[in-house]
LUMMAR-536535 format. One record per residue (C-alpha): chain; residue in three letters; x negated, y negated, z negated. Coordinates in steps of 0.2 Angstrom, whole numbers. Example, Ala and Ser with C-alpha at 12.3 -4.5 7.8 and 13.67 -1.06 7.14 Angstrom:
<rec A,ALA,<-62,22,-39>> <rec A,SER,<-68,5,-36>> 
END
This chain:
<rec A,UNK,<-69,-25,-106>> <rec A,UNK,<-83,-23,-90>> <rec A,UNK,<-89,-40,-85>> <rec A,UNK,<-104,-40,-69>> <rec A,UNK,<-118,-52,-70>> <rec A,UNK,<-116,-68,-61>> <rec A,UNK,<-120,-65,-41>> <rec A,UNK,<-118,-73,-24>> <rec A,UNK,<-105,-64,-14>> <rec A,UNK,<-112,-56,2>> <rec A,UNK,<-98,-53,15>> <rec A,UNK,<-106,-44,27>> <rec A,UNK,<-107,-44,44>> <rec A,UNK,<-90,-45,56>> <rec A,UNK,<-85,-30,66>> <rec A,UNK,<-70,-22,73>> <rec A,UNK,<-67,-7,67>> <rec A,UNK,<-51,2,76>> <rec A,UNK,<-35,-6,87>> <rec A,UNK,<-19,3,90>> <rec A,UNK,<-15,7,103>> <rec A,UNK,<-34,14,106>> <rec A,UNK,<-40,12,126>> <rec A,UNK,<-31,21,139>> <rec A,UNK,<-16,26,127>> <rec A,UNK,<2,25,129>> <rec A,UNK,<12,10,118>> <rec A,UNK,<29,6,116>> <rec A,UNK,<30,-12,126>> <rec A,UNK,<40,-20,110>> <rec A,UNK,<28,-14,96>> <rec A,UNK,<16,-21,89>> <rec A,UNK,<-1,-21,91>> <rec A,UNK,<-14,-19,75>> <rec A,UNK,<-31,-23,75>> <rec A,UNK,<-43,-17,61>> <rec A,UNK,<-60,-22,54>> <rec A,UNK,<-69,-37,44>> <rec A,UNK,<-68,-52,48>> <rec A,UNK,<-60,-50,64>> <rec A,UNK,<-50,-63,74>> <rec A,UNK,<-40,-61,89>> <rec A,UNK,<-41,-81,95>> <rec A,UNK,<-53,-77,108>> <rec A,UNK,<-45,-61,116>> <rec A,UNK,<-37,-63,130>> <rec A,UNK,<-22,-52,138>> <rec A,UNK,<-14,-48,154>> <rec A,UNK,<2,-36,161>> <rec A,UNK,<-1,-30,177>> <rec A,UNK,<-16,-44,179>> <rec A,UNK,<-3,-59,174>> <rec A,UNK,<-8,-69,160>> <rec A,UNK,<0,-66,144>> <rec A,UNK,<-2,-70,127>> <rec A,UNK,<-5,-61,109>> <rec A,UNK,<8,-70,96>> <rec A,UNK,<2,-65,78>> <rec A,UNK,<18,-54,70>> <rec A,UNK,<26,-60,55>> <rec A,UNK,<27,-43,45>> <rec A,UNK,<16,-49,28>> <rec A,UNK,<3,-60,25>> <rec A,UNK,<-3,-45,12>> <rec A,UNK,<-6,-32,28>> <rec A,UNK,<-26,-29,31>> <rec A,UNK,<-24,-28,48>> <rec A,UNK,<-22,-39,61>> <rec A,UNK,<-3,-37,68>> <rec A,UNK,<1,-46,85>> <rec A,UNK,<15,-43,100>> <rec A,UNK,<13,-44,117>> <rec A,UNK,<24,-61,126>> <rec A,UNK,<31,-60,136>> <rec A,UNK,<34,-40,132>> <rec A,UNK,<28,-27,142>> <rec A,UNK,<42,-16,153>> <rec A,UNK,<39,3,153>> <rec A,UNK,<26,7,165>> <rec A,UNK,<16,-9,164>> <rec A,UNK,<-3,-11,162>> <rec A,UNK,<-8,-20,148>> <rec A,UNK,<-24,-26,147>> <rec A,UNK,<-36,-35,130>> <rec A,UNK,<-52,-43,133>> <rec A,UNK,<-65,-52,122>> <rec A,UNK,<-76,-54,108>> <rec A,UNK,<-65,-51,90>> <rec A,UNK,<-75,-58,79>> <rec A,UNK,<-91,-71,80>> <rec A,UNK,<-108,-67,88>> <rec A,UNK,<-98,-48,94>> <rec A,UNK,<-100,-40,109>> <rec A,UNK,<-81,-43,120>> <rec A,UNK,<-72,-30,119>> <rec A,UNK,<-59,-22,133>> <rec A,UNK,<-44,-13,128>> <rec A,UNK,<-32,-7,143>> <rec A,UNK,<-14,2,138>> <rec A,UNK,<0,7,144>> <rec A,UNK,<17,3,139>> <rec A,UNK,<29,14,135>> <rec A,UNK,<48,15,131>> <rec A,UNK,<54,3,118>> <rec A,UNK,<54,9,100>> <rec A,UNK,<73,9,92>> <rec A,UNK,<72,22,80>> <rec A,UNK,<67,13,61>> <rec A,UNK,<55,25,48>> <rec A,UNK,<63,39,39>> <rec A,UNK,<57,35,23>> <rec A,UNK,<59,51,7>> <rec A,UNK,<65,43,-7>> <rec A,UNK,<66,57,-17>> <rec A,UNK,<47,62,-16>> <rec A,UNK,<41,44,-19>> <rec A,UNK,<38,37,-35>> <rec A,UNK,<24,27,-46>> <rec A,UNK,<11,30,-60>> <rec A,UNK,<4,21,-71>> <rec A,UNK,<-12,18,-78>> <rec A,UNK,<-20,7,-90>> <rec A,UNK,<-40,10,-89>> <rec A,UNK,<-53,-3,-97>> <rec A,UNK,<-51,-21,-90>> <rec A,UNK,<-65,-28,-76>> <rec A,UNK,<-66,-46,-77>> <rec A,UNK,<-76,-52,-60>> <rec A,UNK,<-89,-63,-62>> <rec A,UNK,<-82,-77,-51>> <rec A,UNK,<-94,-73,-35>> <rec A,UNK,<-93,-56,-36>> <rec A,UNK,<-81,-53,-21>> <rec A,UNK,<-71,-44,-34>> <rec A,UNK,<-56,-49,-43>> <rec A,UNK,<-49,-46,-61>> <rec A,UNK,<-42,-27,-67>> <rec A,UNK,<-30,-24,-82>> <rec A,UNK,<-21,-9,-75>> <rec A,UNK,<-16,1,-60>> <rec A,UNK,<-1,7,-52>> <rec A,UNK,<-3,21,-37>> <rec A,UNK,<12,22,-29>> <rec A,UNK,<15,38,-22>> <rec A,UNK,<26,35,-2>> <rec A,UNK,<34,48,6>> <rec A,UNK,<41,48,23>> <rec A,UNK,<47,61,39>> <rec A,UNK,<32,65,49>> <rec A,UNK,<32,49,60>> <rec A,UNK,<27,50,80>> <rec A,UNK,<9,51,82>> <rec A,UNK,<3,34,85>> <rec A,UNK,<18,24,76>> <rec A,UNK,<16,21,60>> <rec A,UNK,<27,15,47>> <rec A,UNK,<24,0,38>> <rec A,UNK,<28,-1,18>> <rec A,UNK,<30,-15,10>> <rec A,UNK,<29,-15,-11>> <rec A,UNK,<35,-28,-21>> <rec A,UNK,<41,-33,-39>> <rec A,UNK,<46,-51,-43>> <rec A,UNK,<51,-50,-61>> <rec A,UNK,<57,-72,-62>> <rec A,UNK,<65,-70,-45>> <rec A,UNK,<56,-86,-41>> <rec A,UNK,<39,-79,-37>> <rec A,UNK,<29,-86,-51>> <rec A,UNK,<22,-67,-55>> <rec A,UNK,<23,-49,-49>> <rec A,UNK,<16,-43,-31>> <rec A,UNK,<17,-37,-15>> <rec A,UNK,<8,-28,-5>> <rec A,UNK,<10,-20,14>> <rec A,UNK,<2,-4,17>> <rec A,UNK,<0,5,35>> <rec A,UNK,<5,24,35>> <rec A,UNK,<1,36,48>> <rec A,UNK,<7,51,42>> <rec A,UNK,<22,61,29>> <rec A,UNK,<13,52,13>> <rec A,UNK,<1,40,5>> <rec A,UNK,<-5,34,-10>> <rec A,UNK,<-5,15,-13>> <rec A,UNK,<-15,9,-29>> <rec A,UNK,<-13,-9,-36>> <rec A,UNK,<-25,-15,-48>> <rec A,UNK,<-16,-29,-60>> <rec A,UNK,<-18,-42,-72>> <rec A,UNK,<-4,-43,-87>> <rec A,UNK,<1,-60,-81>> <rec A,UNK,<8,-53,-65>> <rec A,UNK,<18,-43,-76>> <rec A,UNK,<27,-59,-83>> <rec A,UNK,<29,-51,-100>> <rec A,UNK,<39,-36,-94>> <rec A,UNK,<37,-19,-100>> <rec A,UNK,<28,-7,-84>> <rec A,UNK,<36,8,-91>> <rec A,UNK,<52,4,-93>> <rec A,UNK,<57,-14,-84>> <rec A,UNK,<46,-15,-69>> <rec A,UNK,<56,-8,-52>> <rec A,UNK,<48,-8,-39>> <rec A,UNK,<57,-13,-19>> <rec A,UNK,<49,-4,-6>> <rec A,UNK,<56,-8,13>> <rec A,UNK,<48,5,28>> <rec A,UNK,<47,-5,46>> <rec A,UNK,<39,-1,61>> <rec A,UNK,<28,-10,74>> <rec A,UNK,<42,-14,82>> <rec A,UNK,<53,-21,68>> <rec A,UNK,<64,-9,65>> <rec A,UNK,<68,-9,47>> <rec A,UNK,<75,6,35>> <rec A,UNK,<87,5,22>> <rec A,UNK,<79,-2,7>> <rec A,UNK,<74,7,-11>> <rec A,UNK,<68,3,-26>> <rec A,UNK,<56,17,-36>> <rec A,UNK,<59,14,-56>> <rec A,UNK,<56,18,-70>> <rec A,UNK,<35,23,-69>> <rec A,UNK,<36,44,-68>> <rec A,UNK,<19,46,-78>> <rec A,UNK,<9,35,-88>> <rec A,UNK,<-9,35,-97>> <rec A,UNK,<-19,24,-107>> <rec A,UNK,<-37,25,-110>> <rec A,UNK,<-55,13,-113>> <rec A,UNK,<-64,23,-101>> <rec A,UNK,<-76,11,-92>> <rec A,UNK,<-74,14,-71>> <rec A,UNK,<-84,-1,-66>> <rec A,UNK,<-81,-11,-49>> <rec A,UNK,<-69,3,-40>> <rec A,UNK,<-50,4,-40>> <rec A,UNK,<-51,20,-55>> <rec A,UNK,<-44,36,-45>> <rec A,UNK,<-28,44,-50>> <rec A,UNK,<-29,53,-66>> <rec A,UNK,<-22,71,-63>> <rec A,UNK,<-4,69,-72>> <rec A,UNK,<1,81,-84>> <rec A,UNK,<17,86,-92>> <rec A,UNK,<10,74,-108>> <rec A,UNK,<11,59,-97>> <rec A,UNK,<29,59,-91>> <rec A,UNK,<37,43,-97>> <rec A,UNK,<52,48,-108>> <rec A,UNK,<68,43,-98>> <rec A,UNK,<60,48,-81>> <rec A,UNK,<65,58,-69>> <rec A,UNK,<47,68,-73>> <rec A,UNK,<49,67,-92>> <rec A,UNK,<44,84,-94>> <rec A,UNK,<37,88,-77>> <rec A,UNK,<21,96,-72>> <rec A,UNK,<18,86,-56>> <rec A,UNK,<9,97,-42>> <rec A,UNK,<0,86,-30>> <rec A,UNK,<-15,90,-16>> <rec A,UNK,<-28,84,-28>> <rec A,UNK,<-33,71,-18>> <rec A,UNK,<-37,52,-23>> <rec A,UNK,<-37,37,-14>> <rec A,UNK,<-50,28,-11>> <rec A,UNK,<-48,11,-6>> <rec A,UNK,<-49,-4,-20>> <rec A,UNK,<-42,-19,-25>> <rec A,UNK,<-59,-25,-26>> <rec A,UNK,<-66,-24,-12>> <rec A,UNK,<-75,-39,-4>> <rec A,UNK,<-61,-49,7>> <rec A,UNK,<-58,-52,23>> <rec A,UNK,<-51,-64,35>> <rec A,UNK,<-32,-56,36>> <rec A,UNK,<-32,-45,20>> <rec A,UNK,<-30,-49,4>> <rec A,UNK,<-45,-38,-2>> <rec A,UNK,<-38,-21,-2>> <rec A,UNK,<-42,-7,15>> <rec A,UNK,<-28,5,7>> <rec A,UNK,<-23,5,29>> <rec A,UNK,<-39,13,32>> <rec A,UNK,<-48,22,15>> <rec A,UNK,<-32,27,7>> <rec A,UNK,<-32,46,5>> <rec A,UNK,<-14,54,7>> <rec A,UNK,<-8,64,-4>> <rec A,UNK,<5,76,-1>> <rec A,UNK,<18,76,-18>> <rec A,UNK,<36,84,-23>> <rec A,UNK,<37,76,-37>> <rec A,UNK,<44,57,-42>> <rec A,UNK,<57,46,-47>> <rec A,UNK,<68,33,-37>> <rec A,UNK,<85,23,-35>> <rec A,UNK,<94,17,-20>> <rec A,UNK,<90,20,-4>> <rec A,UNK,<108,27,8>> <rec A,UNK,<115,37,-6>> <rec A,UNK,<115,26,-19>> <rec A,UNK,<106,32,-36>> <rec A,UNK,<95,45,-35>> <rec A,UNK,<83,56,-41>> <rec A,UNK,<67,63,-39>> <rec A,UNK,<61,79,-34>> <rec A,UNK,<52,82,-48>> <rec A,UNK,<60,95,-65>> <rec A,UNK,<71,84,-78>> <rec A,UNK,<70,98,-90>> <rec A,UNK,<64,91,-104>> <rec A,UNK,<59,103,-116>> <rec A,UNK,<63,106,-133>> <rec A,UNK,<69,94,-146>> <rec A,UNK,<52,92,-153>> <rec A,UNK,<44,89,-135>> <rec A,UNK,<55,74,-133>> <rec A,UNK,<51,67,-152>> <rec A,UNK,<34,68,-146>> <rec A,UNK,<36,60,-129>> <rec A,UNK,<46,45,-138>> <rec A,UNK,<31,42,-149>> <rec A,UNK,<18,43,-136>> <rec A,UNK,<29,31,-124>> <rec A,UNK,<31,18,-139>> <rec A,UNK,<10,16,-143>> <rec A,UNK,<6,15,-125>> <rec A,UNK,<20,3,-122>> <rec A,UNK,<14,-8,-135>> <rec A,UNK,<-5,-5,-128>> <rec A,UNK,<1,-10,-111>> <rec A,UNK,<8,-27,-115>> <rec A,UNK,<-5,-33,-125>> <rec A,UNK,<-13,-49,-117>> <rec A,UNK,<-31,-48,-109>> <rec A,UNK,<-43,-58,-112>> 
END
């Protein structure tokens, strides 16, 4: 178990980090706009369309999403100028922000079903200190999200959630902002979200891509974990990065039991630990999350019903699965042991 010494938390300063749309860019007029950075607010910005006043109403798409999201009332017509002005965050130079808006989005995210799917990895415990800024570790899901290559400058939103009670007494959720064909989400747990299920085998997770401008796709859920790994190794304050998943670590049952996942080699860098912010829940996975390009997972639902994943469901020889079976029943046992 890691533990830090006791220590004040030191927030940092405030700043704004990145808007979308940028200055002088083209939006749609019923999207969205996000703002990103630390400790940020948006209640003294001000806004105008075509110089009359108008107002920024905060969106509604997850309290869990480290950016600010906010629309435009009354909404922009194609063609009009939208202009932001003021200080986001105390003691901050103002800021101006001028757009254009564009024709309405009506077209909902394309999300791959069959490329996504999640991992699982249960690395040395970190227990925060209490003023740390950090927060408690057991284990850590990277979910891998696949999508079609979205507009530039629309990005989907992915929401990931489990509720294991159907009350929401445990589980998680989390709403991730991605720009381009892929990324790689990781969520650093404690067992108690897990509300005494098995990860590998009875935690599915329900993932839901909208837009800026609400438009929602069909829903999916990613189940059972695809690879799975147990280890004491200490990884200190950080979010642990991927392990690279061999055939050995497919979970027995899965559609990549047996599979040798081929992946970019890339790992994401944002943490569950990070200090918070005013708007995020701790995590920068929107804006330090490395992508990571993947054919290979496992996933249900989505348009088509049950499905698959791209990955191989050869599964070897008789004696490779005898041996998958017993690794999967010592690290399931591993897994739902209670931290301390």
């Amino acid at each position: 178990m890691v533990a830090r010494p006791a220590e004040a938390c030191d927030p940092g300063e405030p700043f704004l980090q990145g808007t979308l749309p940028a200055d002088g860019a083209i939006h749609p007029g019923n999207a969205a706009l996000l703002f990103d950075g630390f400790n940020i607010s948006i209640a003294a910005v001000t806004v105008t369309v075509d110089e009359q006043p108008a107002a920024l109403v905060p969106a509604d798409f997850d309290d869990n999403l480290s950016e600010i999201a906010a629309f435009v009332e009354p909404a922009p017509t194609e063609g009009q100028v939208v202009a932001l002005s003021g200080p986001f965050c105390e003691g901050c130079e103002p800021v101006t922000i001028t757009y254009t808006a564009g024709p309405p989005d009506v077209t909902a995210p394309a999300p791959s079903v069959e490329s996504s799917f999640f991992a699982l990895y249960d690395h040395a415990d970190f227990v925060s200190s209490g003023g740390d800024c950090m927060s408690d570790s057991d284990l850590t899901l990277y979910v891998h999200l696949s999508q079609a290559s979205p507009a530039s400058g629309d990005p989907s939103l992915f929401r990931v959630a489990w509720d294991p009670d159907g009350e929401g007494d445990a589980g998680f959720h989390r709403t991730v902002r991605v720009d381009g064909e892929s990324h790689v989400l990781a969520l650093s747990l404690v067992s108690e979200q897990l509300g005494g299920k098995d990860p590998l085998t009875e935690v599915c997770l329900d993932i839901t891509a909208i837009d800026l401008a609400g438009n929602a796709a069909e829903p999916f859920q990613l189940c059972p974990a695809c690879f799975a790994r147990a280890d004491e190794i200490e990884h200190g304050i950080d979010t642990p990065e991927e392990p690279a998943w061999t055939e050995a670590d497919g979970v027995p049952g899965s559609p990549c039991a047996g599979a040798v996942p081929q992946t970019t080699g890339e790992e994401p860098t944002g943490t569950d630990t990070a200090p918070t912010s005013d708007g995020s829940d701790g995590s920068s996975d929107s804006s330090s999350d490395s992508s990571s390009d993947t054919d290979s997972g496992g996933a249900t639902g989505g348009e088509d019903g049950d499905k698959g994943c791209a990955c191989s469901t050869n599964g070897g020889d008789p004696g490779d699965v005898g041996r998958l079976l017993l690794f999967a029943l010592g690290l399931g046992l591993a897994l739902i042991k209670r931290r301390s």
